[in-house]
C-alpha positions in Angstrom: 0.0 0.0 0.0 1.4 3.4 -0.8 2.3 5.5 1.8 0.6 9.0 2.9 2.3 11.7 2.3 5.5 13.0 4.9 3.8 16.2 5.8 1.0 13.9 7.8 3.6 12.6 10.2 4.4 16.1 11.3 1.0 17.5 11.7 -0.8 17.0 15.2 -4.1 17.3 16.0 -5.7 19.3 18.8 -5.8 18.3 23.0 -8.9 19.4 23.6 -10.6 17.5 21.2 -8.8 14.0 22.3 -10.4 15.0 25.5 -13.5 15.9 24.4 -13.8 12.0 22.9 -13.1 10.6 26.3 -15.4 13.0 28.0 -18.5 11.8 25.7 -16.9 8.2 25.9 -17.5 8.7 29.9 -20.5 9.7 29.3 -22.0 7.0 27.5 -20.8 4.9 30.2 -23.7 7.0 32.3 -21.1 9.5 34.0 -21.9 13.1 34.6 -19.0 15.4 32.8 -18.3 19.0 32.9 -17.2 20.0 29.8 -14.2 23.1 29.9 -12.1 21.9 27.8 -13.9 23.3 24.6 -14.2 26.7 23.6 -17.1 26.8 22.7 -19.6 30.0 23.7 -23.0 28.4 25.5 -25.4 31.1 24.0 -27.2 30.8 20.9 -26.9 33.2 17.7 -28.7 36.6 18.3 -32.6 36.0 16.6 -32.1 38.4 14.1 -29.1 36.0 12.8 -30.8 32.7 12.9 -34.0 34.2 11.5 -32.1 36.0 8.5 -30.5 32.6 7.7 -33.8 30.4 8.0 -35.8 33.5 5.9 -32.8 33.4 3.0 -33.0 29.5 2.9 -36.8 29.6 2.5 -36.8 32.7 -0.6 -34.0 29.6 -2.5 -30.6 31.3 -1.8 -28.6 28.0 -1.1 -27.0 27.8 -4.7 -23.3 28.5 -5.5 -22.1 32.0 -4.9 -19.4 34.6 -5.7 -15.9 32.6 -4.5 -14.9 35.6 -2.2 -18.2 35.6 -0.2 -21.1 37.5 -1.2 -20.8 41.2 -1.8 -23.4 42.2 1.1 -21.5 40.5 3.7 -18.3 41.8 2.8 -19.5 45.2 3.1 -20.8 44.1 6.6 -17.4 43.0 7.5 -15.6 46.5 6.5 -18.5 48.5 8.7 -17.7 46.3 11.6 -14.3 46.6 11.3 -14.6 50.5 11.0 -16.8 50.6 13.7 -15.4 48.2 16.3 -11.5 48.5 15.3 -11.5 52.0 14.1 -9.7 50.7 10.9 -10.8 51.3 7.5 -10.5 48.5 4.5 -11.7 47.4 1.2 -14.5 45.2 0.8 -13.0 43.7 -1.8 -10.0 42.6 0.2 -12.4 40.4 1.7 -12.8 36.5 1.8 -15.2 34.4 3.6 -14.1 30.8 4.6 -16.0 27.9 6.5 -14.0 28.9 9.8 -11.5 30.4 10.8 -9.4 27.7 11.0 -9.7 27.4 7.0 -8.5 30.8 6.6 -5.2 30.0 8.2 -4.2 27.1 6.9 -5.2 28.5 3.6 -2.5 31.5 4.8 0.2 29.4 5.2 -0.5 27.4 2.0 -0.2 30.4 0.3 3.1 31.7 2.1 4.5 29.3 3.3 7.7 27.8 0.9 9.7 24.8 2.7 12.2 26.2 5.4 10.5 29.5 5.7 10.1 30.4 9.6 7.1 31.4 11.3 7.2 33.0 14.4 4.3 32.5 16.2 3.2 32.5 20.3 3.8 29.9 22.5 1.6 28.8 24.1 -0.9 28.9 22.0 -3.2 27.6 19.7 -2.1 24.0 18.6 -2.7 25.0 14.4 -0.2 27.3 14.2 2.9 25.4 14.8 1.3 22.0 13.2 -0.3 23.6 9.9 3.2 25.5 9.2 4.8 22.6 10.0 2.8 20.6 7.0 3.7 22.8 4.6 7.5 22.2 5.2 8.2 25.7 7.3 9.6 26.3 10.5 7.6 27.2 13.6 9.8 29.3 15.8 8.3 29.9 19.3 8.4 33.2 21.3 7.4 32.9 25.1 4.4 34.2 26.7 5.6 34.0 30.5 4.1 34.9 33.7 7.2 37.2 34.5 5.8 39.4 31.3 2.1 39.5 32.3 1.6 36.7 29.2 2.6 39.4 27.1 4.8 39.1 24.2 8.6 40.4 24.4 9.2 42.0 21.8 13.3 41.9 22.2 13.1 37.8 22.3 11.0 37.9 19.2 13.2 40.3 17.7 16.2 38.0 18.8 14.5 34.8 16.9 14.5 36.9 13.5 16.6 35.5 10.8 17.1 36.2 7.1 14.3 32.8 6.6 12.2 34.7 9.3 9.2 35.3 6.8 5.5 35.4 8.7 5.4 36.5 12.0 1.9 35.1 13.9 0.2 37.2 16.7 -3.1 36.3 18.5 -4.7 39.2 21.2 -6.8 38.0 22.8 -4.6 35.0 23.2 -5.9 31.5 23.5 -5.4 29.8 25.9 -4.2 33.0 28.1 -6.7 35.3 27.4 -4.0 37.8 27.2 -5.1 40.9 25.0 -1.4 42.8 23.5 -1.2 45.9 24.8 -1.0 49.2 22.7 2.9 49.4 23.1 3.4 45.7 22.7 1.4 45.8 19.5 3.7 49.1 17.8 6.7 47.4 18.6 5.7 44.0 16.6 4.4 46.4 14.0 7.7 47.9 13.7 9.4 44.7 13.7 7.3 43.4 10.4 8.3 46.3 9.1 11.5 46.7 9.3 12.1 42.8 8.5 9.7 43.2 5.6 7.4 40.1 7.7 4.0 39.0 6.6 2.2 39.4 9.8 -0.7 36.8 10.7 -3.1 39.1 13.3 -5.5 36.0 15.1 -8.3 38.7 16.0 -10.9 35.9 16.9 -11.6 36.8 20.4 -11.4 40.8 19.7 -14.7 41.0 20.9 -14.5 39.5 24.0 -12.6 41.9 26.4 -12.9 43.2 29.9 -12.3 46.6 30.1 -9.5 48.6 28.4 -9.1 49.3 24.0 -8.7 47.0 21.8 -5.9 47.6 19.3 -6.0 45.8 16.0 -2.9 44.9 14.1 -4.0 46.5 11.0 -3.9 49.7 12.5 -0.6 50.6 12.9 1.6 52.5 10.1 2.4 50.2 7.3 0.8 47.0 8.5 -2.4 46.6 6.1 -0.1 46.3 2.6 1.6 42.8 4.7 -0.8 41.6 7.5 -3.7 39.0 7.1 -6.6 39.4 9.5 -8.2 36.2 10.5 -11.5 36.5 12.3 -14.8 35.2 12.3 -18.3 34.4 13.8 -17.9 31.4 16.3 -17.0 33.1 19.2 -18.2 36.9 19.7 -21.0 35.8 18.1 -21.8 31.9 19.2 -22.0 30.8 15.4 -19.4 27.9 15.7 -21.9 25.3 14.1 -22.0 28.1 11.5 -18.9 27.7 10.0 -17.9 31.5 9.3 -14.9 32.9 9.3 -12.9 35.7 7.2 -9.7 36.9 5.8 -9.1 40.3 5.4 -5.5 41.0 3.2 -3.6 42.7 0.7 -4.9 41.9 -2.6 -1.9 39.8 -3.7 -2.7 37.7 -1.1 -6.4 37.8 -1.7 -6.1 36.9 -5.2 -4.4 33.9 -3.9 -6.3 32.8 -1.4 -9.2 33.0 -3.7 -7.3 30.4 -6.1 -7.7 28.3 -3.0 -11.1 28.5 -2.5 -11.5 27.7 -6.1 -9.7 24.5 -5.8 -11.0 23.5 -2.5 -14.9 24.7 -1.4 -15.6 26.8 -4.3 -17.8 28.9 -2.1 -19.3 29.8 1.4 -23.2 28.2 1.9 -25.1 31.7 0.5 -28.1 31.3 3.8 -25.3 31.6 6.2 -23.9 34.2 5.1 -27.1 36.1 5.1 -27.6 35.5 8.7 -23.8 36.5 9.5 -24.9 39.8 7.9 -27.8 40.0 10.6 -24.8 39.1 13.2 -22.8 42.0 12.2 -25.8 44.5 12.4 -27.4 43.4 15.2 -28.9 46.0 17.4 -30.2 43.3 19.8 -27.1 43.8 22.0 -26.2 39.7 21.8 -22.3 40.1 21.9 -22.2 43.0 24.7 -24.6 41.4 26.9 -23.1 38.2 26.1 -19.8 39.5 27.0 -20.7 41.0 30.5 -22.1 38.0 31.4 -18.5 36.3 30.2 -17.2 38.9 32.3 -19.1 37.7 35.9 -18.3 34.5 34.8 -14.6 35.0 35.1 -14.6 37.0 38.6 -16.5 33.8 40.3 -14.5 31.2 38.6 -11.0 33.0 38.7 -11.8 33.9 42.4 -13.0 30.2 43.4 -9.8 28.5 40.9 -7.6 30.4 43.4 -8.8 28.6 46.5 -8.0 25.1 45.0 -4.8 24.1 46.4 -1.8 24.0 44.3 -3.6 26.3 41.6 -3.0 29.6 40.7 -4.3 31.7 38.0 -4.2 35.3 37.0 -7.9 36.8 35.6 -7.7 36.9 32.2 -8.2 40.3 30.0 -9.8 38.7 27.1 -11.6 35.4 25.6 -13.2 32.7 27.7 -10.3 30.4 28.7 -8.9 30.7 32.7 -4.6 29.5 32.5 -3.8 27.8 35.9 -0.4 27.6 37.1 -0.5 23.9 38.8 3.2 23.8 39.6 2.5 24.6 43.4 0.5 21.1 43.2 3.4 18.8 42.8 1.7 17.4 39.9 2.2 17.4 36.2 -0.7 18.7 34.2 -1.3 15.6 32.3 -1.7 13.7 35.7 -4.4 16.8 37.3 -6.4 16.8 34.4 -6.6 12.6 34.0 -7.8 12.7 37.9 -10.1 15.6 37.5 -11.9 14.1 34.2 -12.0 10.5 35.6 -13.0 11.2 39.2 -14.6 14.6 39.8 -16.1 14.4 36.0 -14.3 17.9 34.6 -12.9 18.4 31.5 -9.9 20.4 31.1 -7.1 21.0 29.0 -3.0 20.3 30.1 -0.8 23.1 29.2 1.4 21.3 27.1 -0.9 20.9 24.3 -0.9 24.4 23.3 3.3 24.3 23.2 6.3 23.6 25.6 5.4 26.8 27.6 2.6 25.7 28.9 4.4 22.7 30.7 3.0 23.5 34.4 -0.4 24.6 33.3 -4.3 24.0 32.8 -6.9 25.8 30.8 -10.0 26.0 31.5 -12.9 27.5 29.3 -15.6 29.0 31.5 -17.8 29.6 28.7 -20.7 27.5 30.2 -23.4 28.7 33.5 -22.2 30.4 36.8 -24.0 27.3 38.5 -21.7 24.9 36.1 -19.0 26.2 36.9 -19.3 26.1 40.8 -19.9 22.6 40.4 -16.9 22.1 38.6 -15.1 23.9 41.2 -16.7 21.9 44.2 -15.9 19.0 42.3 -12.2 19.8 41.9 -11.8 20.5 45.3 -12.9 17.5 46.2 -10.3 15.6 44.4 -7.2 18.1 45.0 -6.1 16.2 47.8 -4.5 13.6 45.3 -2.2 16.0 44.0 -1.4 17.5 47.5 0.0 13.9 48.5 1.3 13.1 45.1 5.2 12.3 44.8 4.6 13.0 41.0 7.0 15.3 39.8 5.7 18.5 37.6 
């Protein structure tokens, strides 16, 4: 039989869905599980959304449609962006993708040539060190430490740039440390890609979901629109991730090319949902803020009550829905914590490790489900901690 092909044996897939299958494998077995190891918001699309989708579906627009995304919803996107990001940009520079996940990898197809480094955080999320590692390049990891406030240092990434240094990958707010880049944090990567002549990969996913403070795009600094690639989307500011949305926003070299993707791969973006995203966007139903505050008391109980657990420690997070634990006080490795917490107390979690070496040490939780839920998982932890407070395990 003939082999597959040598990029599949450096590809990995994603933690948190290997222990999503062994919470619903528990499950069926008649266990009650917590599920925080998914980011995945637990509020439904705002009506207007799910109505303009159902109401496009019943006047017959589910046929093929133009490959970039349909005109409307691309001039959605560039009035959001203008009014939420203060940033102004062509509609045409536009392309919609089923996720956001789709849009990167697409990136990196298109930029990526074997050897080419890509600088991107660490931790962070899994597809940005595994998809440029399938198309031959070189994932180069810059730290996001406690000691920095999970921010980005802008010297060590300057210190990893080499004359292969080609795409430099930023994500604010960060899964899975909710860290959001500060302004000056931002203007010195900016000036970095500049001066370097990088392609810069902005993750802007989460840009919604703050608490408290501006949000600074990357595409609003001084020369970053003619080399940066917004990636953002629908699944999480606006609980659409059964929706499969997601867009690029680029230079139109890189548009043009990523639209020779979509041509050889899903030709086009289902027309209804795109119709509905449109409803998203314009919403005057106040979904995403009101969704947001209640994000927001979400993460003062659960941040407050995480920091009575023994051996845990965890800083409130600025952005997203995702609480990072320091366990290294617990004697345990995070592997070891999170088996015991899914197996006896029933919660899923996430070790650190799966979202790079740096976040040997640590757990993340997402704490986008009920205030009540996430008590229980709490009361439920604490009952089991005494395992790792006895444990000769070493972290």
């Amino acid at each position: 039989m003939q082999p597959l092909a040598s990029r599949m044996s450096v590809m990995t897939g994603e933690g948190a869905l290997s222990v999503y299958a062994r919470a619903k494998e528990l499950e069926r077995q008649g266990r009650s599980i917590i599920h925080l190891e998914l980011g995945e918001p637990d509020f439904h699309p705002a009506a207007p959304a799910s109505e303009a989708l159902k109401r496009a579906v019943d006047q017959g627009k589910d046929r093929y449609c133009q490959v970039p995304g349909i005109p409307a919803l691309r001039e959605a996107i560039a009035d959001y962006l203008r009014e939420t990001r203060d940033i102004e940009i062509n509609p045409d520079h536009v392309v919609i993708a089923p996720g956001c996940k789709l849009v990167l990898f697409m990136a990196l197809m298109a930029l990526v040539e074997p050897g080419d480094e890509v600088l991107y955080p660490d931790p962070g999320f899994p597809g940005y060190a595994s998809i440029t590692a399938g198309f031959g390049g070189v994932g180069v990891p810059f730290e996001l430490s406690e000691r920095n406030r999970l921010q980005p240092d802008p010297d060590e990434i300057a210190s990893k740039i080499t004359s292969r240094t080609k795409i430099l990958i930023t994500n604010s707010p960060g899964n899975p440390t909710g860290t959001v880049y500060t302004d000056e944090v931002q203007r010195r990567i900016a000036d970095l890609a500049v001066r370097h002549d990088l392609i810069v990969l902005t993750d802007e996913i989460y840009a919604r979901i703050i608490y408290g403070g501006k949000y600074f795009s990357m595409l609003s600094y001084p020369g970053m629109q003619e080399r940066t690639v917004l990636i953002d989307g629908f699944s999480k500011s606006f609980a659409m991730t059964g929706w499969r949305l997601g867009y690029a926003v680029a230079p139109p070299r890189i548009t043009s090319a990523l639209q020779m993707l979509v041509v050889n791969s899903y030709t086009c973006v289902a027309e209804f949902t795109q119709y509905g995203a449109i409803e998203g966007l314009k919403d005057k139903t106040g979904a995403t803020p009101k969704m947001v505050a209640e994000f927001a008391k979400r993460k003062e109980q659960f941040v407050r009550e995480l920091n009575q657990v023994p051996g845990f420690r965890c800083q409130a997070p600025e952005g997203a829905f995702y609480a990072w634990v320091n366990i290294s006080e617990s004697g345990m490795n995070a592997e070891e914590i999170c088996r015991i917490m899914l197996e006896e107390a029933g919660v899923a979690a996430i070790a650190g490790e799966a979202f790079g070496s740096a976040g040997k040490g640590f757990v993340r939780f997402s704490f986008a489900s009920s205030r009540e839920t996430l008590r229980e998982a709490v009361a439920r932890i604490q009952q089991v901690a005494s395992a790792w407070q006895r444990s000769p395990v070493s972290r």
